[in-house]
C-alpha positions, 0 to 999 in steps of 0.5 A: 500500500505505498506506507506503513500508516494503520490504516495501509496495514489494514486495507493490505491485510485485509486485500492479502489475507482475508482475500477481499477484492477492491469493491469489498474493501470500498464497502467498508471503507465508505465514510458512513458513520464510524466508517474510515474515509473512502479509499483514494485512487491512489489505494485503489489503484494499488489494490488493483496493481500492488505486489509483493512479488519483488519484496525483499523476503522479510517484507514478503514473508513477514519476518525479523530479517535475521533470522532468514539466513537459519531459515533460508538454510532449511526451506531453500527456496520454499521459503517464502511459502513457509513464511506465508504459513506461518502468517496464517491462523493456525487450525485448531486441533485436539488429540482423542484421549485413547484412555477414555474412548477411541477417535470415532467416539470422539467423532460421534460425542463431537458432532455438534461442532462438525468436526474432521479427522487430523489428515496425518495423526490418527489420535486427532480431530480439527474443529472448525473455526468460525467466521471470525476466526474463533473456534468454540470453547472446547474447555468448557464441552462436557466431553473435556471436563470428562477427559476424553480430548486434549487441546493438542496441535497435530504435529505436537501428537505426531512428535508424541507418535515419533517417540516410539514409547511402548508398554513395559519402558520407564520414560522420562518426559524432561521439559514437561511443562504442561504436560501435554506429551506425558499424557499423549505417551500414557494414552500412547502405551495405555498406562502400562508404562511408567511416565516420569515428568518434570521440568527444571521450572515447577511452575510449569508443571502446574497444570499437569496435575488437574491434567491426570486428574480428568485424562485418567493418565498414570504419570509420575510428578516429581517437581524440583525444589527452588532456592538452596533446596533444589537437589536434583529429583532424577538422580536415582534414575541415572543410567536406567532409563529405556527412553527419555523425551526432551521437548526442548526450551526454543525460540518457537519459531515453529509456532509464529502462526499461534503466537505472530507477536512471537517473531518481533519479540525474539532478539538474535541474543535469544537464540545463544540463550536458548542453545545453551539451555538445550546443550544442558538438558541434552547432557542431561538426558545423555545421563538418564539413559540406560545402554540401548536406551533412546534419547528423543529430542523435540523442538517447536522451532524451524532453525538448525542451530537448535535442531541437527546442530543441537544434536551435532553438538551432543554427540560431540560432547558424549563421544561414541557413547551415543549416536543418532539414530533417525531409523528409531522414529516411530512410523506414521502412516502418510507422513514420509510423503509430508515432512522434510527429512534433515541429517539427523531427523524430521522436520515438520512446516506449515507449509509441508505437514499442515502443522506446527513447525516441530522437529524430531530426532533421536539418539541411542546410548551405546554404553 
């Protein structure tokens, strides 16, 4: 639109993504009351004419310019594609809670809210949002307050499948946070594996435990003490464990289109911080497992640096005690055809896979 004037962003937002022609917008733009003024002939001439074919990429794509060189790297020339997914809404997707009832029965109790089957997870459904870009308020339908669904994107359920987790195994579940994965992986082995989670900051585990409450998941809860306090509550587990799950602090570059104010908060300082973080839970995780155990690594983020370099970085470190080891992900039926494979694992994109920008990868401990 020639200028970066309120008004320019919304006449070119609203011509760009929500796809109305000149008229249209003319309606809206028609002086009448609280309406804006008119559009000139110099906007109109430009929503007939203007294009973003010859801008530079961060205008394009609508990204923090430093960040493309990492970007660039991984999407090569789908870039800008992916970049214009990631400006668009996300869908919004809940994961069928297998320990209450199966997809189809999620399906039939979900009706009334039409919703459709996740085209890659097989746990999924994706509810429609309406006109205005909401969707309904799943927190309060019966069928949640009874645990049957979890609000959960489809690449996070996919990074959940990848694992590989199986009945019978300890599995750590390291950055749990919330504790959405630990409770996909209870569903996964039907409460018949033992789940560890915990997350270095306790106030992140705190909505974990309503969580279990209403999903009827079994997972062990074991949140760290602060302050002088603080002992390390894993040490007992050192060296016996058969699978450890990292869904790794990031920049959640993988995430824009859920979080857009994301992207033009994030500072190239960001980055070194977050590397760091990973390097330690990684060595973290390295110490967990068990010989022949497996070390899944999980981040929401599109950038190398915290994906294969990551993982490059750790096996550095640990020497031939561990090695990557991408045949251990888990099958996915349809998902091969849908997701760029990188040196050491996957990468799902909006553009590709329809989801959240997650990466996955994982590495077995030799001795």
């Amino acid at each position: 639109m020639g200028g970066e004037t309120g008004r320019a962003i919304v006449i070119g937002m609203l011509r760009l993504q929500r796809g109305l022609a000149e008229p249209s917008i003319a309606s809206l733009f028609d002086g009448a009351r609280f309406a804006p003024p008119p559009l000139t002939e110099d906007e109109r001439k430009r929503l007939a004419e203007g294009s973003l074919a010859d801008a530079p990429p961060e205008v394009a794509g609508d990204a923090p310019a430093f960040v493309l060189p990492s970007l660039t790297a991984l999407f090569g020339d789908a870039l800008l594609p992916e970049l214009r997914a990631l400006g668009r809404r996300a869908p919004l997707d809940i994961r069928a809670n297998t320990l209450k009832q199966d997809r189809d029965a999620a399906l039939a109790a979900l009706a009334d809210l039409s919703p459709e089957v996740t085209p890659l997870s097989p746990l999924g459904l994706r509810i429609p949002l309406g006109e205005d870009g909401r969707g309904p308020a799943l927190h309060v339908d019966p069928l949640f307050l009874e645990g049957g669904f979890e609000i959960q994107d489809e690449g996070s359920q996919i990074a959940s499948l990848l694992a590989g987790a199986r009945p019978g195994e300890t599995i750590v579940d390291l950055c749990a946070g919330g504790g959405g994965k630990s409770l996909a992986l209870a569903a996964i082995t039907g409460n018949a594996a033992r789940i560890i989670a915990t997350d270095a900051d306790p106030r992140r585990l705190a909505p974990i435990h309503e969580r279990l409450r209403r999903s009827g998941a079994e997972v062990e809860v074991r949140t760290p003490r602060t302050g002088k306090a603080r002992a390390d509550v894993l040490a007992d587990l050192d060296g016996t464990v058969d699978r450890v799950l990292v869904d790794a602090p990031c920049t959640g570059t993988g995430t824009w289109r859920r979080n857009p104010d994301a992207k033009w908060r994030l500072r190239p300082g960001s980055l070194a911080g977050r590397l760091a973080e990973q390097a330690e839970v990684l060595d973290r995780a390295a110490k967990l497992l068990r010989p022949g155990g497996t070390l899944v690594y999980v981040t929401c983020s599109l950038l190398p640096e915290e994906n294969d370099a990551a993982v490059d970085g750790l096996l550095r470190r640990a020497g031939p005690a561990i090695q990557a080891k991408a045949t251990d992900l888990a099958p996915v039926p349809g998902l091969d055809d849908r997701v760029r494979r990188t040196a050491r694992g996957i990468q799902m994109s909006p553009a590709l896979t329809g989801t959240d920008g997650f990466y996955v990868a994982t590495m077995t401990r030799k001795s």
